[in-house]
Each structure stands twice: as structure tokens, then as C-alpha cells.
C-alpha positions as CSV (number, residue, x, y, z in Angstrom):
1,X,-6.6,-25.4,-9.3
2,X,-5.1,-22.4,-8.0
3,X,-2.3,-22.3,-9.7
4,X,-2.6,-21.2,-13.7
5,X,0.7,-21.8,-16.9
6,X,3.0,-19.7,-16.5
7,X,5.2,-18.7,-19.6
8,X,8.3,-20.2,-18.7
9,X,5.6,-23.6,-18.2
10,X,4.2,-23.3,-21.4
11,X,8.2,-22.9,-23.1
12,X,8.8,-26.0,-21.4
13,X,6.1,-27.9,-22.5
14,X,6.9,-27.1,-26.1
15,X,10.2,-27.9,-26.2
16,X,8.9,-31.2,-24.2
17,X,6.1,-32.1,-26.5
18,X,8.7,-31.1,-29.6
19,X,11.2,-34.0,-28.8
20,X,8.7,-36.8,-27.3
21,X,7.2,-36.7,-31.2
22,X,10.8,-36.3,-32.9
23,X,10.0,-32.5,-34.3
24,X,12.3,-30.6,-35.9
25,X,12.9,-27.2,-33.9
26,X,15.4,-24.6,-32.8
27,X,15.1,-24.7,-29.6
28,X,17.9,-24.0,-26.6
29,X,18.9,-27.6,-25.8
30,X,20.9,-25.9,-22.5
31,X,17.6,-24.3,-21.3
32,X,15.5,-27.3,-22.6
33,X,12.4,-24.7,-23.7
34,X,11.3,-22.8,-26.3
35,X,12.1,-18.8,-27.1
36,X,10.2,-15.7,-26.5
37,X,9.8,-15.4,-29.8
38,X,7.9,-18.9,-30.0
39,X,5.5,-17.5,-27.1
40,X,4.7,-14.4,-29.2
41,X,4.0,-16.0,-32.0
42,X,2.0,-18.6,-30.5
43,X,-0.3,-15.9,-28.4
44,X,-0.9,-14.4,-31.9
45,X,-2.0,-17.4,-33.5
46,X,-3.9,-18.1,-30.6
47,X,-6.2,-14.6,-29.9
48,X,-8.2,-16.4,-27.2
49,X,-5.0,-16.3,-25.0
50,X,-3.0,-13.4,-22.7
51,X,-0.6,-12.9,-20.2
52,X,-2.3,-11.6,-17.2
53,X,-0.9,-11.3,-13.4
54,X,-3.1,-13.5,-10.7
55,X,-4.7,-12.7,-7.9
56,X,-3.2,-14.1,-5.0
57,X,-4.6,-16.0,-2.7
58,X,-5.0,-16.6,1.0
59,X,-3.6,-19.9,2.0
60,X,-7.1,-19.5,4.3
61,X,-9.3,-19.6,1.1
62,X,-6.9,-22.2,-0.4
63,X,-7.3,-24.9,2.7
64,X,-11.1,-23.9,3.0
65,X,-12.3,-24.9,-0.9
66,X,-11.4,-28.5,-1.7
67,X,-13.4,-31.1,-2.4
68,X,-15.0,-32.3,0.8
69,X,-16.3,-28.5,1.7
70,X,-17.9,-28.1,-1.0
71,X,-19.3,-31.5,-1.1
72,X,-20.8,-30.8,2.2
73,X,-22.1,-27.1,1.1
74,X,-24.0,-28.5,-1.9
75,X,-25.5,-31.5,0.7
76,X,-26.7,-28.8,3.5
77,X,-27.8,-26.7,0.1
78,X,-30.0,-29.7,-0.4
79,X,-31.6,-30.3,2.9
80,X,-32.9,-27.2,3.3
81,X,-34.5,-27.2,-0.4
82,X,-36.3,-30.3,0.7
83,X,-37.2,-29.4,4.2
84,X,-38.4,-25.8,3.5
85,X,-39.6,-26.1,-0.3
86,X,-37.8,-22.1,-1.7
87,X,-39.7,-20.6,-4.7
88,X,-37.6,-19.7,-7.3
89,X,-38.4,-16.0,-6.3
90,X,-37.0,-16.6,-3.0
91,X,-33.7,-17.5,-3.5
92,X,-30.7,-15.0,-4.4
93,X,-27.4,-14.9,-5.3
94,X,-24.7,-13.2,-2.7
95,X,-21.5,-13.1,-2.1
96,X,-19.2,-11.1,-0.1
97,X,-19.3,-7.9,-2.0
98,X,-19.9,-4.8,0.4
99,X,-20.2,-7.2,3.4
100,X,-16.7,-6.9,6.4
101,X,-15.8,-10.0,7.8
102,X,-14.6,-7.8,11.0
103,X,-16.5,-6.6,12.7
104,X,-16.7,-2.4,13.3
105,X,-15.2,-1.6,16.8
106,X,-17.1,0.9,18.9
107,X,-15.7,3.1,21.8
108,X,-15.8,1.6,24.7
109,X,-15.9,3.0,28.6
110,X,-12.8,1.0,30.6
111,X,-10.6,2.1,34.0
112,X,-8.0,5.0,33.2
113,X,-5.1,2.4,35.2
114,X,-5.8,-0.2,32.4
115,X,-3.2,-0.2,29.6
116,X,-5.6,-1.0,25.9
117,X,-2.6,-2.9,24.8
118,X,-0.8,-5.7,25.5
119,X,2.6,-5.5,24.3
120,X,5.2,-8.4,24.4
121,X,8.6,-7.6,24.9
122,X,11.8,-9.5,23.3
123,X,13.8,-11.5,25.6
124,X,17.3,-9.3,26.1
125,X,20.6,-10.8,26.5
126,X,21.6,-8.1,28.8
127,X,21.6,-8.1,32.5
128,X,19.0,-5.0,32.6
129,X,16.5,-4.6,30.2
130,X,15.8,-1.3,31.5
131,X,15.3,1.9,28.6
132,X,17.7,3.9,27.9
133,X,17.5,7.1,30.5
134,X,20.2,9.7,29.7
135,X,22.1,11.5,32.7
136,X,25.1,13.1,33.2
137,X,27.6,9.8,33.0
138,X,26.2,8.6,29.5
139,X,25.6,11.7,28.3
140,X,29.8,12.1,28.8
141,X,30.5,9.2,27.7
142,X,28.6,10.2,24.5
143,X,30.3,12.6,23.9
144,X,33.7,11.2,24.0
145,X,33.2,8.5,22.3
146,X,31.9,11.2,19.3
147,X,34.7,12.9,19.2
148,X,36.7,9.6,19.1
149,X,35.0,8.0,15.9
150,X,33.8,11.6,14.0
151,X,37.1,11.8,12.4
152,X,37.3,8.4,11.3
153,X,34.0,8.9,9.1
154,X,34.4,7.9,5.3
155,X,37.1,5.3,6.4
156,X,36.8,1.5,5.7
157,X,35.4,0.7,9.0
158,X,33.3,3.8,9.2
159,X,31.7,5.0,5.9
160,X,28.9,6.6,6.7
161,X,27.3,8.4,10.0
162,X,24.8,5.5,10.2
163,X,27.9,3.5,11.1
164,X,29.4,5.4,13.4
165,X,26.2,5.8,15.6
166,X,25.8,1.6,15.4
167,X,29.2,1.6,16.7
168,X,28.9,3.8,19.6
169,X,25.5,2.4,20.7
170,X,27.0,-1.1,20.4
171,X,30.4,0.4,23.0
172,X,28.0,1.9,25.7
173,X,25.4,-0.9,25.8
174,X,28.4,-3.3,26.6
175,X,29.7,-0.7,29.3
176,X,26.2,0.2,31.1
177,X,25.0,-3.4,30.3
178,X,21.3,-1.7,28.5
179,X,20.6,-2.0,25.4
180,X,20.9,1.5,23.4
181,X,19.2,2.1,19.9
182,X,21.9,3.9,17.7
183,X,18.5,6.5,17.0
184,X,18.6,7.4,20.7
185,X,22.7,8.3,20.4
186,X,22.0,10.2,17.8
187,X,18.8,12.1,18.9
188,X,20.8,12.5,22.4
189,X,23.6,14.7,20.3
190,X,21.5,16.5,18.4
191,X,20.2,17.8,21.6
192,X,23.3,18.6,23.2
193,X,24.5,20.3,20.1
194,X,21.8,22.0,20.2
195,X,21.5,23.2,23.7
196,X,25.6,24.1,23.3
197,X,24.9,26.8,20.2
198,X,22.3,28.3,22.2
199,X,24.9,28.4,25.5
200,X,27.4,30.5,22.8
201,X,24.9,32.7,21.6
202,X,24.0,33.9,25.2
203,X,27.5,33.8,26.4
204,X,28.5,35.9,23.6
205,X,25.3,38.0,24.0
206,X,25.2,41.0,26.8
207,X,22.7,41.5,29.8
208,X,21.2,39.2,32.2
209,X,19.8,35.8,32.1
210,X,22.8,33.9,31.3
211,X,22.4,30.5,31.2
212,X,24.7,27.4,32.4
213,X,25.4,24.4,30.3
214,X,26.6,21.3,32.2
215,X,28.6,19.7,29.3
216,X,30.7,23.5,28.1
217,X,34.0,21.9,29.0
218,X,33.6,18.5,27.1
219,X,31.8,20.5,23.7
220,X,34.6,23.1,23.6
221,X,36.7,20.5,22.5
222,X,35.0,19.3,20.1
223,X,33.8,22.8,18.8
224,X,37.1,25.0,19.7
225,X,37.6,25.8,16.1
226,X,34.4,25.5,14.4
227,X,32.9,28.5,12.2
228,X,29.2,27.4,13.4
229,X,29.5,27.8,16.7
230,X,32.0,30.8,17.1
231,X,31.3,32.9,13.7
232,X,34.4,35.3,13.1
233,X,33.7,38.5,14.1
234,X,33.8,40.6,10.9
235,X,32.9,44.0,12.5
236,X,34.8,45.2,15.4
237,X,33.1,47.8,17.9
238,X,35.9,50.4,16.8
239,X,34.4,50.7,13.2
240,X,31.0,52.0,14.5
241,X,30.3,54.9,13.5
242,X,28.8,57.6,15.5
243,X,26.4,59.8,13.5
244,X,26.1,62.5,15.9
245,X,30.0,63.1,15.0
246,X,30.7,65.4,12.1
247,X,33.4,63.3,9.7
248,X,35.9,66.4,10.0
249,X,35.9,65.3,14.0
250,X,36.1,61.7,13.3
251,X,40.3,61.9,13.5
252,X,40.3,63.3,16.9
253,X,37.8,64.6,18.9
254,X,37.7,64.9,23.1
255,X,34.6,64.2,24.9
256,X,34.7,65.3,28.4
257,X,32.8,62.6,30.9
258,X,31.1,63.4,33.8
259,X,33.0,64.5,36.9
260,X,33.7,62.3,39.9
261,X,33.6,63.1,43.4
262,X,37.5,64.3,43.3
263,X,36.9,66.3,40.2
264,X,39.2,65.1,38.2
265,X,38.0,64.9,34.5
266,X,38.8,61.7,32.2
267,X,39.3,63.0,28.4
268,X,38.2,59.9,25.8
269,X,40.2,60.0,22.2
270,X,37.5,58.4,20.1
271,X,39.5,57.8,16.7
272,X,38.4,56.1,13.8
273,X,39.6,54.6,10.0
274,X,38.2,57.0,8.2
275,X,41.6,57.3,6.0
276,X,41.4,53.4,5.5
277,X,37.9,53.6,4.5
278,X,38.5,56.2,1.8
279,X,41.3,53.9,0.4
280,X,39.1,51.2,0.4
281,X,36.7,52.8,-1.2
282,X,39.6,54.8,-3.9
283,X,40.7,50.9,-4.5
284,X,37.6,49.7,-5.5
285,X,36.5,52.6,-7.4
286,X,39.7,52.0,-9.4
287,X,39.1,48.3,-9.7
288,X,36.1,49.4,-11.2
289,X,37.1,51.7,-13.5
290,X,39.9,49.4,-15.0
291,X,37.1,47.1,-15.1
292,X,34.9,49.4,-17.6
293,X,38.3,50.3,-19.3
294,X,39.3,46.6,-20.1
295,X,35.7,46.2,-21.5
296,X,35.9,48.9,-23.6
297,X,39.3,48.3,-25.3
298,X,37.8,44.9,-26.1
299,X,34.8,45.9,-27.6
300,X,36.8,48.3,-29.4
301,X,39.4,45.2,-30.7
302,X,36.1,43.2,-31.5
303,X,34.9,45.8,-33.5
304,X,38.0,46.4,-35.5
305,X,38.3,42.4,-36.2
306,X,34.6,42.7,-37.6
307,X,35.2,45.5,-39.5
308,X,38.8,44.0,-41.1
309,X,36.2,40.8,-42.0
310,X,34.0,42.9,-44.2
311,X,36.7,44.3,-46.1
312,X,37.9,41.2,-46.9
313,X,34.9,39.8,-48.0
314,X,34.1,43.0,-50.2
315,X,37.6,42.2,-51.6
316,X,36.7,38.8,-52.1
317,X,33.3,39.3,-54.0
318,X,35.2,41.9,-56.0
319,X,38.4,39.3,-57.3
320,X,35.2,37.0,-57.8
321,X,33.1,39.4,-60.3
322,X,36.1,40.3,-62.1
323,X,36.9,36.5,-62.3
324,X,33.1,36.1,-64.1
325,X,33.9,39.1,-66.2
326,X,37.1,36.9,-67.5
327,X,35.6,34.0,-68.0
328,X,32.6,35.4,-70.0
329,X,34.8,37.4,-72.2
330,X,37.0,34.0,-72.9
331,X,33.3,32.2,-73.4
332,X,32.9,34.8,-75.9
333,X,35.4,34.8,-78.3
334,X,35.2,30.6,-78.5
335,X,31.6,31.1,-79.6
């Protein structure tokens, strides 16, 4: 009742009806049913039929409509005709259209100590089934064990990040006897990464408020060499230039500093790349120019190519006139 032919039904069914009355077809004898092409044509010699998708069904509705419910609808449908004798005007048609089946919950007043929920935990097959609470041990431990598997990444046994975190969840849950989501390793170094760039950038920063980071010695192994962290300094504090110095000072010039008690005074030689600068600057202004100079010859060459191209073909259409003058001359004198 609830379930309808499908097409691979119906295919079967014809080749089955096909060789109980010894027809003639073409039918796949290894499939033992009839082709698509069979199914087509038969949906367009029969208009009546089409392929549509079902609605399912809720094995609730399923168990709840068979023969003996509705019996016993129809027979409580009857007694109350009889016993209360309905007009015709008084009895309508409904269904469940617009009508919930759960009920609309409203807000309640309850005891803040009460939890709304009840929520059932899986049995663990560790010792302690406490959560995961990061301290100073783990968070080591972490650590090392990241800069143990991150090289190994894209290998056989680690191809992917994903991977790697699975493994070093599955490593410390066996050691601390918890069970560790790989999410929470990974969330756990993100944070410490994290808090270590912002450790750089104030240790390489000036003034107060420096600020301590617990795990500096185990991160500076990991991130001795990386560009991230410690950026190369491109700009040293020797190529600053002063602007209240004229340029013609900038190769030497003494500035006297205050005197101390003794009296002694302290001379500072502030010198400067000013002669490397101007190279610099002469080198790339040549670059430049033989730049613009290479660009020029070669427009110059393409020019000359194009121009060698239109002679040619003026000599071409020339040898081809003369050519029709020939041949017209030579029609000529046959006629």
C-alpha cells in the first residue's frame, strides 16, 4: 500500500511477462529486464503515466493505518451518527493542515541551581572521565609532541594536519589517562602561538610594560628561525636620517653633549651612507635608462621589419600587374 512500481519493477515485470507467454524480445538475459529505452517508450504510449519521487513516510503513520484502525474509526464514525443524529450542515471535513501536533512551549519560572537539561554522558574507557583542563604540564607536553610530528606532515602516516592533531590527542590521553578531543590540541596551540607573537612583538618593542610568557624557552625552538615571528630587520637605526642635518654635514659632523660633573665633553661622529645611497640611486637610474634604450632599439628594429614588408609586397603587386599585362597581350594576339 505504501509502497508504489518502481522503474527497475516495471523492467522486470516485462521481461517476466515477455518469457512466461514465449514473446519474442531483446531483452538483457544477464539483467533479466527490459531497457530504458523500453520504459520511455512505454511512458509515451501510455500518457496517463510518470515518474515521480514519493513522499516518505513515518513508520508511525505506516503501523497506525491498517486494516483494523480504520475499521474501528469508521464503527466509532457510526455510533455517534446514530446516537446524536448530525445534519448534513454540521459535519466538516478536516485534516491536519495548519493544526501542530506539539504543543507551543511557554517560559516558564524554575530555581536558578536547576540545570534545564539533562544530558547523558558516554561511558569512558578511561580511569578519569574528567575534561580536559590545560596547565603547565600538558600544555608542555603539547608542545613537544608538536614539534615532534610537524615535520612529518604530508608523509604516509601523517598526510594532513587533521592527522597529526588525532595522533597527538590519542598520545596524551594514554599518558594523563583523559580523554582529549584533537579540537582542543589544536585550539590549545593556536593559543599559545598566539600569546608567543604577541611575547616578540613586546620584547622587541621599547618602554615599559613588558610582559612574561611561561612557555619562551620551549616556543624558541620551535620558532628560532621563522620569518613570522622574527621579521628581518630591513632598516637599521644607522640609515635614519636626521632632517635637521644639512646633507653637506651628513659625512661628518660633531655634536657636542651636555657636560658632566667633571667637565669633560663627549664628541658623537654621526656618519651616514650617503655615498651608497647616491650609487644606489646612479644604479638604478642606469638600469632604467638601458631599460628605455633596449625599448627603443626594438621598436626601431620592429619598425624597420614592417617597413621591409611593405616593400616587398609593393614589389609583389608590381611583378603581378606586369604578369596580367603579359598574359592579356598573349590573349590578344590568339584572338
Amino acid at each position: 500500500m505504501f509502497y508504489g512500481l518502481s522503474p527497475i519493477d516495471l523492467r522486470k515485470a516485462a521481461y517476466e511477462f515477455t518469457v512466461g507467454n514465449n514473446i519474442k524480445h531483446r531483452f538483457n538475459e544477464e539483467k533479466k529486464m527490459a531497457g530504458k529505452d523500453w520504459l520511455q517508450a512505454f511512458i509515451k504510449r501510455h500518457p496517463k503515466l510518470s515518474i515521480r519521487k514519493p513522499e516518505a513516510t513515518s513508520i508511525a503513520r505506516i503501523s497506525g493505518f491498517n486494516k483494523a484502525a480504520v475499521q474501528l474509526f469508521f464503527s466509532n464514525l457510526n455510533e455517534v451518527y446514530q446516537k446524536y443524529s448530525f445534519q448534513p450542515d454540521r459535519i466538516y471535513n478536516v485534516d491536519e493542515t495548519g493544526i501542530s501536533t506539539v504543543p507551543k512551549v511557554t517560559k516558564i519560572l524554575r530555581l536558578k541551581e536547576l540545570n534545564e537539561f539533562i544530558v547523558l554522558k558516554p561511558v569512558n574507557t578511561f580511569a578519569h572521565q574528567d575534561e580536559c583542563r590545560w596547565n603547565v604540564n600538558n600544555s608542555k607536553m603539547l608542545i613537544d609532541l608538536y614539534g615532534k610530528y610537524k615535520d612529518k606532515v604530508g608523509s604516509l602516516k601523517i598526510k594532513n594536519l587533521k592527522k597529526m592533531w588525532e595522533i597527538i590527542s590519542e598520545e596524551m590521553s594514554l599518558i594523563y589517562e583523559m580523554k582529549i578531543h584533537p579540537n582542543n590540541c589544536e585550539n590549545r596551540w593556536r593559543v599559545l602561538e598566539r600569546n608567543y607573537k604577541k611575547y616578540i612583538e613586546n620584547k622587541n618593542g621599547t618602554g615599559r610594560g613588558k610582559k612574561y610568557f611561561e612557555f619562551s624557552e620551549e616556543m624558541d625552538k620551535l620558532f628560532a628561525h621563522k620569518k613570522n615571528v622574527y621579521p628581518e630587520i630591513l632598516l637599521s637605526s644607522e640609515d635614519v636620517h636626521d632632517p635637521t642635518v644639512n646633507d653637506e654635514d651628513l659625512f661628518s659632523c660633531e655634536v657636542e653633549s651636555p657636560s658632566t660633573s667633571k667637565g669633560n665633553t663627549h664628541k658623537l661622529i654621526v656618519s651616514s651612507k650617503k655615498e651608497e645611497i647616491k650609487k644606489n640611486c646612479n644604479k638604478k637610474n642606469s638600469t632604467i635608462e638601458k631599460i628605455r634604450l633596449d625599448r627603443l632599439n626594438y621598436q626601431k628594429e620592429k619598425l624597420e621589419i614592417e617597413m621591409g614588408k611593405l616593400k616587398l609586397l609593393k614589389t609583389r603587386n608590381e611583378l603581378i600587374e606586369a604578369r596580367n599585362k603579359i598574359l592579356q597581350c598573349q590573349c590578344l594576339k590568339k584572338n
